[in-house]
C-alpha positions in Angstrom: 122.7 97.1 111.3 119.6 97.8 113.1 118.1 101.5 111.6 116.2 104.1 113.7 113.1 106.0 112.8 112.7 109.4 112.7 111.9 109.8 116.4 115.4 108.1 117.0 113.8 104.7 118.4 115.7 101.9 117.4 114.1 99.5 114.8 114.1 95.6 115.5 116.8 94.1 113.1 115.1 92.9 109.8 114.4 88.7 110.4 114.4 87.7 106.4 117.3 86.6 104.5 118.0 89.0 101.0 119.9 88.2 98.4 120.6 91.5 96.0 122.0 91.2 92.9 124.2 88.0 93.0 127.3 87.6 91.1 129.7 84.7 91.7 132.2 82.7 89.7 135.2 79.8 90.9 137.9 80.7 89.3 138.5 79.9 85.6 135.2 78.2 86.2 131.7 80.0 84.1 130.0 82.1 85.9 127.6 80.5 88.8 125.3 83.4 88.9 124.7 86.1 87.7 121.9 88.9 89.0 120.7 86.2 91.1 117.7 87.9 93.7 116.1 85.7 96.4 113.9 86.9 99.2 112.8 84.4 102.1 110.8 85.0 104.9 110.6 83.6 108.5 107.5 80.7 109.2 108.5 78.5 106.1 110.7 75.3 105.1 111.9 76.3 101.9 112.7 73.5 99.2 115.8 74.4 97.0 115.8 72.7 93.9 118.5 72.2 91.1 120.4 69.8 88.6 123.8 68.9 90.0 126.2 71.6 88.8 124.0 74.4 89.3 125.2 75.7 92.6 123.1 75.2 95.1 125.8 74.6 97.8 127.5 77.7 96.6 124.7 79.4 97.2 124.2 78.1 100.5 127.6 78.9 101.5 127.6 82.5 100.1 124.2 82.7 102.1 126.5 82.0 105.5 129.3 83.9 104.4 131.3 81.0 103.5 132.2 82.3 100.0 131.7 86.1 99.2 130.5 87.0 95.7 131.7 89.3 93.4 129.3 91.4 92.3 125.4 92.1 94.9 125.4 90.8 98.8 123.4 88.4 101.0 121.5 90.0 104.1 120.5 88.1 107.3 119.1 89.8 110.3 120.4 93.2 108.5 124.0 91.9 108.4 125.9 91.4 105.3 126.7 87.9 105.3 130.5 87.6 104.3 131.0 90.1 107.0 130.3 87.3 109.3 128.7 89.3 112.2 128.7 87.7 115.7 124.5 88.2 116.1 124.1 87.1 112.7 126.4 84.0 113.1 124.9 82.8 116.9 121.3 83.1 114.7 122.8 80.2 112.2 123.2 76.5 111.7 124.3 74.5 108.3 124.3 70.9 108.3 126.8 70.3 105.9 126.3 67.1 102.9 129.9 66.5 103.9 130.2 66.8 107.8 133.0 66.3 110.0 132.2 65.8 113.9 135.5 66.3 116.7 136.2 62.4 118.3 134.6 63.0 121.0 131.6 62.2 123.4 128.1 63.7 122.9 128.0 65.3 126.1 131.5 66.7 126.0 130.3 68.5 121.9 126.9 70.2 123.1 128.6 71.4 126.5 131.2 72.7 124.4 129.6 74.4 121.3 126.2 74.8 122.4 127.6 78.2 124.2 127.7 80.1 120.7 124.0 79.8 120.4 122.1 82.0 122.6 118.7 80.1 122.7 119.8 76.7 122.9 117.9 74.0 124.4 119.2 71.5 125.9 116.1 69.5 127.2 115.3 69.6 123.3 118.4 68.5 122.2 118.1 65.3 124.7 114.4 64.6 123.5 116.0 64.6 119.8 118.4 62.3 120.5 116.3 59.6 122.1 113.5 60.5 119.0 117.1 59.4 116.8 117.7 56.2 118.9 121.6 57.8 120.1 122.8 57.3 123.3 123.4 60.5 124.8 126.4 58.8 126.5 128.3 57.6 122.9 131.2 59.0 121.0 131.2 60.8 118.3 133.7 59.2 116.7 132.0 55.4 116.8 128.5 56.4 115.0 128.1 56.0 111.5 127.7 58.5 108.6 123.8 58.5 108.9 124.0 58.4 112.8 126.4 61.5 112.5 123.7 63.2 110.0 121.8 62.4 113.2 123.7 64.4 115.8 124.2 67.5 113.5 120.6 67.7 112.5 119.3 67.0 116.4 122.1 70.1 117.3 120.9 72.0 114.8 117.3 71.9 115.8 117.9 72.5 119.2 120.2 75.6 118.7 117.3 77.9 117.7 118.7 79.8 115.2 116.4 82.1 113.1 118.3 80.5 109.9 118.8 76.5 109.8 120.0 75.2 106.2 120.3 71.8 105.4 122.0 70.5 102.2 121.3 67.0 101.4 120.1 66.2 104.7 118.1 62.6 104.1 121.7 61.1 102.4 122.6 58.2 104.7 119.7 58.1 106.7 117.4 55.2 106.6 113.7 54.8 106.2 112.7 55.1 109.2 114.8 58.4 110.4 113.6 59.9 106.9 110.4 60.0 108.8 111.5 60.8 111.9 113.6 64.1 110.5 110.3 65.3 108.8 108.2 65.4 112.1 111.1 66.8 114.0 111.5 69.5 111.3 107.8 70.1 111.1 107.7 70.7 115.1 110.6 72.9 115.2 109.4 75.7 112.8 108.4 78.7 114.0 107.2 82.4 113.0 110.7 83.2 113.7 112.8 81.1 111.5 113.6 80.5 108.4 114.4 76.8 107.1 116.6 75.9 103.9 116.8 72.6 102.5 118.7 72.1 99.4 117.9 68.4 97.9 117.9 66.0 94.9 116.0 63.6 97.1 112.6 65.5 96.4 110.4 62.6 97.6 111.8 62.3 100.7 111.0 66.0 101.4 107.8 67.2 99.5 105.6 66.6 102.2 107.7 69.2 104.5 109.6 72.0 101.7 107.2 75.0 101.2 107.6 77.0 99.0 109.6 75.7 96.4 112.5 77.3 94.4 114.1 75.8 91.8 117.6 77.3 90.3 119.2 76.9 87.3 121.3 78.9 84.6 122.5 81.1 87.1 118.6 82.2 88.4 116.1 81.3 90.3 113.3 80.3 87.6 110.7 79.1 89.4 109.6 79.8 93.2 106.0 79.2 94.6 104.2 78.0 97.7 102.7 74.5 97.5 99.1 75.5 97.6 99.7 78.1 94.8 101.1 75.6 92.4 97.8 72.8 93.7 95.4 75.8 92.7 96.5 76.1 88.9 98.8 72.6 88.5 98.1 69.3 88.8 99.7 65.5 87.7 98.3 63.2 85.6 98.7 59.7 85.0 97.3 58.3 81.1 97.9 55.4 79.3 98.3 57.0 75.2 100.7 59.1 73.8 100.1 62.8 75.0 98.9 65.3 72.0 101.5 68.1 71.9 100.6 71.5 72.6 97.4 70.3 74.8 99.7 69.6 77.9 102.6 71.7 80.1 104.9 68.2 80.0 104.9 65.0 80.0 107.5 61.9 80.8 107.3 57.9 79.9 106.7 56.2 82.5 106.0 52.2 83.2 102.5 51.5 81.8 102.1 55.2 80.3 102.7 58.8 80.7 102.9 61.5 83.7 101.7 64.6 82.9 101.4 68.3 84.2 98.3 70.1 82.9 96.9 73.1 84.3 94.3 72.9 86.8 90.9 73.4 84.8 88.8 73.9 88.3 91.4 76.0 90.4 90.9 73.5 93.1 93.7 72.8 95.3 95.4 69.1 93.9 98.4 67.2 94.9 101.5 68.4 92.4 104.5 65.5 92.2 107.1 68.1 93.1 109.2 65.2 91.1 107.3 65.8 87.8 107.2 69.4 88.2 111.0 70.0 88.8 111.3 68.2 85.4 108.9 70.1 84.0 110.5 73.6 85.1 114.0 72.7 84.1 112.9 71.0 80.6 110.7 74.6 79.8 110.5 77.1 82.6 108.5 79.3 80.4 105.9 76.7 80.0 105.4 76.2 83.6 105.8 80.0 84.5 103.1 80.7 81.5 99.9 79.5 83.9 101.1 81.4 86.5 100.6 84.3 84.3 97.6 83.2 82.3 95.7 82.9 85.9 96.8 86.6 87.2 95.7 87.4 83.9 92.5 86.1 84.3 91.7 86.5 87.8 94.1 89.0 89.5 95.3 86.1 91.8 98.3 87.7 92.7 
Protein backbone atom coordinates (compact mmCIF):
# COMPACT_ATOMS: atom_id res chain seq x y z
CA UNK A 1 0.00 0.00 0.00
CA UNK A 2 0.91 3.47 -0.78
CA UNK A 3 3.12 4.93 2.63
CA UNK A 4 2.96 8.55 3.89
CA UNK A 5 5.82 10.78 4.99
CA UNK A 6 6.22 12.31 7.99
CA UNK A 7 4.13 15.46 7.04
CA UNK A 8 1.23 12.94 6.27
CA UNK A 9 1.46 13.45 2.41
CA UNK A 10 0.73 10.43 0.66
CA UNK A 11 3.66 8.77 -1.27
CA UNK A 12 3.21 7.62 -5.01
CA UNK A 13 2.98 3.68 -4.91
CA UNK A 14 6.45 2.21 -5.48
CA UNK A 15 6.57 1.35 -9.76
CA UNK A 16 9.43 -1.72 -9.48
CA UNK A 17 8.69 -5.24 -9.10
CA UNK A 18 10.53 -7.02 -5.64
CA UNK A 19 11.06 -10.25 -5.15
CA UNK A 20 12.18 -10.93 -1.18
CA UNK A 21 13.34 -14.03 -0.16
CA UNK A 22 11.69 -16.64 -2.52
CA UNK A 23 10.83 -19.97 -1.43
CA UNK A 24 8.65 -22.27 -3.58
CA UNK A 25 8.33 -26.04 -4.11
CA UNK A 26 5.26 -28.32 -6.27
CA UNK A 27 4.47 -30.78 -4.21
CA UNK A 28 6.58 -33.84 -3.72
CA UNK A 29 8.57 -32.06 -6.33
CA UNK A 30 12.58 -30.46 -5.04
CA UNK A 31 12.45 -27.34 -4.18
CA UNK A 32 12.16 -24.59 -7.20
CA UNK A 33 13.79 -21.86 -5.20
CA UNK A 34 15.10 -21.15 -2.50
CA UNK A 35 16.16 -17.35 -1.15
CA UNK A 36 15.50 -16.34 -4.55
CA UNK A 37 15.91 -12.07 -4.66
CA UNK A 38 15.11 -10.16 -7.89
CA UNK A 39 14.74 -6.40 -8.22
CA UNK A 40 13.51 -4.81 -11.64
CA UNK A 41 12.96 -1.50 -12.53
CA UNK A 42 10.65 0.39 -14.84
CA UNK A 43 12.41 1.62 -18.58
CA UNK A 44 13.84 -1.86 -19.42
CA UNK A 45 12.97 -5.30 -21.42
CA UNK A 46 14.35 -7.69 -19.23
CA UNK A 47 15.65 -11.16 -20.80
CA UNK A 48 14.94 -14.13 -18.43
CA UNK A 49 17.15 -16.82 -19.10
CA UNK A 50 17.15 -20.71 -18.00
CA UNK A 51 17.55 -24.50 -18.89
CA UNK A 52 14.13 -26.12 -19.16
CA UNK A 53 13.22 -27.28 -15.67
CA UNK A 54 14.51 -24.41 -13.87
CA UNK A 55 11.34 -22.52 -13.35
CA UNK A 56 11.05 -19.68 -15.10
CA UNK A 57 7.25 -19.95 -15.73
CA UNK A 58 6.83 -20.49 -12.01
CA UNK A 59 8.45 -17.64 -11.47
CA UNK A 60 6.52 -15.69 -13.74
CA UNK A 61 3.34 -16.93 -12.37
CA UNK A 62 4.35 -16.31 -8.64
CA UNK A 63 5.36 -12.77 -10.05
CA UNK A 64 1.34 -12.37 -10.96
CA UNK A 65 0.13 -14.03 -8.18
CA UNK A 66 -0.66 -17.10 -10.03
CA UNK A 67 1.08 -19.48 -7.50
CA UNK A 68 1.98 -18.11 -3.98
CA UNK A 69 5.28 -19.23 -2.46
CA UNK A 70 6.05 -20.59 0.72
CA UNK A 71 8.55 -18.93 2.27
CA UNK A 72 9.45 -14.44 1.02
CA UNK A 73 6.80 -12.43 -1.28
CA UNK A 74 6.68 -10.69 -4.74
CA UNK A 75 5.93 -6.79 -4.71
CA UNK A 76 4.41 -4.88 -7.65
CA UNK A 77 3.34 -1.31 -7.36
CA UNK A 78 3.57 -1.90 -3.35
CA UNK A 79 1.05 -4.79 -3.52
CA UNK A 80 1.91 -8.25 -2.51
CA UNK A 81 1.27 -10.19 -5.49
CA UNK A 82 -0.69 -13.37 -4.37
CA UNK A 83 -2.98 -10.94 -2.76
CA UNK A 84 -4.04 -10.10 -6.23
CA UNK A 85 -4.92 -6.41 -5.67
CA UNK A 86 -7.32 -4.77 -8.16
CA UNK A 87 -4.59 -1.66 -9.03
CA UNK A 88 -1.96 -3.97 -9.16
CA UNK A 89 -3.85 -6.47 -11.42
CA UNK A 90 -5.44 -3.52 -14.03
CA UNK A 91 -1.31 -2.60 -14.17
CA UNK A 92 -0.63 -6.35 -15.63
CA UNK A 93 -0.56 -8.43 -18.73
CA UNK A 94 0.98 -12.10 -19.29
CA UNK A 95 1.00 -13.67 -22.57
CA UNK A 96 0.94 -16.99 -21.68
CA UNK A 97 3.30 -19.97 -23.91
CA UNK A 98 0.09 -21.89 -23.72
CA UNK A 99 -2.88 -19.35 -24.55
CA UNK A 100 -6.38 -19.91 -24.88
CA UNK A 101 -8.50 -17.05 -26.67
CA UNK A 102 -12.87 -17.11 -26.07
CA UNK A 103 -14.45 -18.13 -29.88
CA UNK A 104 -15.26 -15.09 -30.60
CA UNK A 105 -14.77 -11.93 -32.89
CA UNK A 106 -11.88 -9.38 -32.39
CA UNK A 107 -14.03 -6.60 -31.89
CA UNK A 108 -16.49 -8.34 -29.60
CA UNK A 109 -12.77 -9.56 -27.10
CA UNK A 110 -11.11 -5.85 -26.82
CA UNK A 111 -14.79 -4.25 -26.22
CA UNK A 112 -15.19 -6.74 -23.74
CA UNK A 113 -11.85 -7.05 -21.69
CA UNK A 114 -10.17 -4.00 -22.59
CA UNK A 115 -12.43 -2.34 -19.60
CA UNK A 116 -10.09 -3.97 -16.81
CA UNK A 117 -7.23 -1.83 -18.09
CA UNK A 118 -7.38 1.63 -17.29
CA UNK A 119 -5.04 3.06 -19.96
CA UNK A 120 -5.90 1.16 -22.88
CA UNK A 121 -5.61 2.30 -26.27
CA UNK A 122 -7.58 1.37 -28.67
CA UNK A 123 -6.28 3.36 -31.66
CA UNK A 124 -2.93 1.39 -30.74
CA UNK A 125 -4.38 -1.75 -30.52
CA UNK A 126 -5.95 -1.19 -34.32
CA UNK A 127 -2.45 0.05 -35.58
CA UNK A 128 -1.01 -3.41 -34.05
CA UNK A 129 -3.27 -5.36 -35.69
CA UNK A 130 -2.81 -4.12 -39.23
CA UNK A 131 1.35 -3.99 -38.23
CA UNK A 132 0.26 -8.18 -37.62
CA UNK A 133 -1.56 -8.46 -40.93
CA UNK A 134 -5.30 -9.51 -38.78
CA UNK A 135 -8.32 -8.37 -39.88
CA UNK A 136 -9.76 -6.48 -37.19
CA UNK A 137 -13.19 -8.00 -38.39
CA UNK A 138 -11.95 -12.03 -37.92
CA UNK A 139 -12.78 -14.55 -35.21
CA UNK A 140 -10.90 -15.60 -32.75
CA UNK A 141 -11.56 -18.85 -33.11
CA UNK A 142 -10.45 -19.26 -37.04
CA UNK A 143 -6.68 -17.82 -36.61
CA UNK A 144 -3.91 -19.98 -36.04
CA UNK A 145 -1.58 -20.62 -33.05
CA UNK A 146 1.02 -17.97 -34.27
CA UNK A 147 -1.90 -15.61 -35.43
CA UNK A 148 -3.40 -16.03 -31.78
CA UNK A 149 0.25 -15.24 -30.32
CA UNK A 150 -0.54 -12.27 -32.49
CA UNK A 151 -3.78 -10.91 -30.88
CA UNK A 152 -2.58 -11.51 -27.23
CA UNK A 153 0.73 -9.87 -27.80
CA UNK A 154 -1.02 -6.68 -29.91
CA UNK A 155 -3.71 -6.68 -26.60
CA UNK A 156 -1.10 -6.69 -24.43
CA UNK A 157 0.81 -3.85 -25.85
CA UNK A 158 -2.02 -1.78 -26.15
CA UNK A 159 -3.32 -2.30 -22.53
CA UNK A 160 -0.54 -0.12 -20.97
CA UNK A 161 0.18 -1.89 -18.06
CA UNK A 162 3.28 -0.87 -15.99
CA UNK A 163 4.20 -4.79 -15.96
CA UNK A 164 3.88 -6.84 -19.51
CA UNK A 165 5.53 -10.47 -19.27
CA UNK A 166 5.93 -12.63 -22.02
CA UNK A 167 6.89 -16.31 -21.83
CA UNK A 168 7.97 -17.83 -24.90
CA UNK A 169 6.54 -15.21 -27.03
CA UNK A 170 8.41 -15.78 -30.71
CA UNK A 171 7.01 -19.75 -30.54
CA UNK A 172 4.81 -20.05 -33.58
CA UNK A 173 5.46 -16.97 -35.06
CA UNK A 174 7.23 -16.71 -38.37
CA UNK A 175 10.13 -14.82 -39.63
CA UNK A 176 8.80 -12.07 -40.59
CA UNK A 177 6.36 -11.31 -37.29
CA UNK A 178 9.65 -12.18 -35.24
CA UNK A 179 10.68 -8.85 -36.60
CA UNK A 180 7.72 -7.18 -36.47
CA UNK A 181 7.18 -8.20 -32.47
CA UNK A 182 10.68 -6.65 -31.82
CA UNK A 183 9.94 -3.07 -33.23
CA UNK A 184 6.52 -3.12 -31.74
CA UNK A 185 8.11 -4.00 -28.34
CA UNK A 186 10.91 -1.56 -28.80
CA UNK A 187 8.20 1.27 -29.46
CA UNK A 188 6.02 0.38 -26.64
CA UNK A 189 8.52 0.76 -23.67
CA UNK A 190 8.42 3.49 -21.63
CA UNK A 191 10.00 5.03 -18.33
CA UNK A 192 7.00 3.60 -16.74
CA UNK A 193 6.99 -0.06 -17.48
CA UNK A 194 8.64 -2.82 -16.90
CA UNK A 195 8.87 -5.67 -19.60
CA UNK A 196 9.65 -9.54 -18.87
CA UNK A 197 10.44 -11.93 -21.50
CA UNK A 198 11.21 -15.40 -20.42
CA UNK A 199 12.87 -17.39 -23.58
CA UNK A 200 14.90 -20.31 -24.94
CA UNK A 201 14.78 -18.56 -28.28
CA UNK A 202 17.72 -16.09 -27.33
CA UNK A 203 18.46 -15.10 -31.00
CA UNK A 204 15.27 -14.16 -31.73
CA UNK A 205 15.37 -11.63 -28.74
CA UNK A 206 18.99 -10.39 -28.07
CA UNK A 207 18.68 -7.41 -30.05
CA UNK A 208 15.57 -6.25 -27.72
CA UNK A 209 16.15 -8.07 -23.80
CA UNK A 210 18.22 -5.68 -21.55
CA UNK A 211 19.45 -6.53 -19.01
CA UNK A 212 19.82 -10.11 -18.85
CA UNK A 213 19.14 -12.61 -15.92
CA UNK A 214 19.83 -15.94 -16.14
CA UNK A 215 18.33 -18.56 -13.34
CA UNK A 216 19.33 -21.69 -12.37
CA UNK A 217 19.62 -23.96 -9.11
CA UNK A 218 17.08 -22.14 -7.53
CA UNK A 219 18.97 -18.43 -8.01
CA UNK A 220 19.37 -15.94 -10.14
CA UNK A 221 23.33 -16.35 -11.01
CA UNK A 222 23.89 -13.94 -13.36
CA UNK A 223 22.05 -10.54 -14.11
CA UNK A 224 23.66 -7.54 -16.11
CA UNK A 225 22.81 -4.86 -18.69
CA UNK A 226 24.03 -5.44 -22.23
CA UNK A 227 26.48 -2.66 -22.32
CA UNK A 228 28.08 -3.88 -18.99
CA UNK A 229 28.74 -7.32 -20.10
CA UNK A 230 30.23 -5.52 -24.01
CA UNK A 231 32.61 -3.40 -21.70
CA UNK A 232 34.42 -6.51 -19.99
CA UNK A 233 33.12 -9.66 -22.41
CA UNK A 234 33.39 -10.30 -25.72
CA UNK A 235 33.05 -13.57 -28.38
CA UNK A 236 35.50 -15.00 -30.34
CA UNK A 237 35.66 -17.10 -33.24
CA UNK A 238 39.37 -19.35 -33.69
CA UNK A 239 40.19 -22.11 -35.63
CA UNK A 240 42.71 -24.35 -32.86
CA UNK A 241 41.96 -25.94 -29.86
CA UNK A 242 41.56 -23.29 -27.06
CA UNK A 243 44.53 -23.45 -24.16
CA UNK A 244 42.78 -24.01 -20.84
CA UNK A 245 42.90 -21.58 -18.20
CA UNK A 246 43.61 -18.64 -20.82
CA UNK A 247 39.85 -18.36 -21.77
CA UNK A 248 36.27 -17.94 -19.70
CA UNK A 249 34.67 -20.86 -22.24
CA UNK A 250 34.69 -22.19 -25.12
CA UNK A 251 32.23 -24.56 -27.45
CA UNK A 252 33.03 -26.60 -30.93
CA UNK A 253 31.65 -25.23 -33.38
CA UNK A 254 31.67 -26.00 -37.47
CA UNK A 255 35.19 -24.96 -38.62
CA UNK A 256 36.45 -24.17 -34.92
CA UNK A 257 35.81 -22.81 -31.61
CA UNK A 258 33.53 -19.89 -29.94
CA UNK A 259 34.97 -18.38 -27.21
CA UNK A 260 34.25 -15.82 -24.40
CA UNK A 261 37.39 -14.00 -23.20
CA UNK A 262 37.39 -10.91 -21.22
CA UNK A 263 37.49 -7.78 -22.91
CA UNK A 264 41.28 -6.70 -22.81
CA UNK A 265 40.38 -2.87 -23.95
CA UNK A 266 37.08 -2.29 -21.93
CA UNK A 267 35.57 -1.21 -25.19
CA UNK A 268 32.07 -1.87 -25.69
CA UNK A 269 31.71 -5.33 -28.10
CA UNK A 270 28.91 -7.36 -29.29
CA UNK A 271 28.47 -10.49 -26.65
CA UNK A 272 26.44 -13.76 -28.34
CA UNK A 273 23.91 -13.78 -25.55
CA UNK A 274 23.87 -17.54 -26.99
CA UNK A 275 27.46 -18.27 -26.05
CA UNK A 276 27.29 -16.51 -22.90
CA UNK A 277 24.18 -18.25 -21.44
CA UNK A 278 26.34 -21.43 -22.03
CA UNK A 279 28.99 -20.03 -20.54
CA UNK A 280 27.04 -18.90 -17.20
CA UNK A 281 25.19 -22.17 -16.77
CA UNK A 282 28.50 -24.40 -17.59
CA UNK A 283 30.63 -22.12 -14.68
CA UNK A 284 28.83 -19.10 -13.31
CA UNK A 285 31.80 -18.38 -11.16
CA UNK A 286 33.93 -18.04 -14.11
CA UNK A 287 31.77 -15.52 -15.81
CA UNK A 288 30.81 -13.69 -12.51
CA UNK A 289 34.84 -13.68 -11.76
CA UNK A 290 35.49 -10.50 -14.49
CA UNK A 291 32.86 -8.83 -13.16
CA UNK A 292 34.72 -8.71 -9.96
CA UNK A 293 38.23 -8.64 -11.23
CA UNK A 294 37.12 -5.17 -13.14
CA UNK A 295 35.44 -3.47 -9.79
CA UNK A 296 38.49 -4.57 -8.38
CA UNK A 297 40.52 -2.89 -10.59
CA UNK A 298 38.62 0.16 -11.50
CA UNK A 299 35.76 0.70 -9.01
CA UNK A 300 33.29 0.26 -12.00
CA UNK A 301 30.52 -0.40 -9.96
Amino acid sequence: MPQRDAQGAQEAPARGLTVRGLGFAYRRKKRLFDGLNLELEPGNIYGLLGKNGVGKTSLLKIMLGLLTPQEGDCEFMGHSAQRRAAAALSQTFFVPEELYLPPMGMKEYIALFSGFYPRFDKEAMGAYLKEFELPEEGKLGALSYGQKKKFLIAFGLAANTGLLIFDEPTNGLDIPSKSQFRKLLASALTDERILIISTHQVRDMESIIDPIIILDAGKIIFQRSVADIGARLCVGIQAEEPELGKLIYAEKIAGGYSVLKRNPGAEDARVDLEVLFNAVVSGPEAVNAAFAQETRQGGME
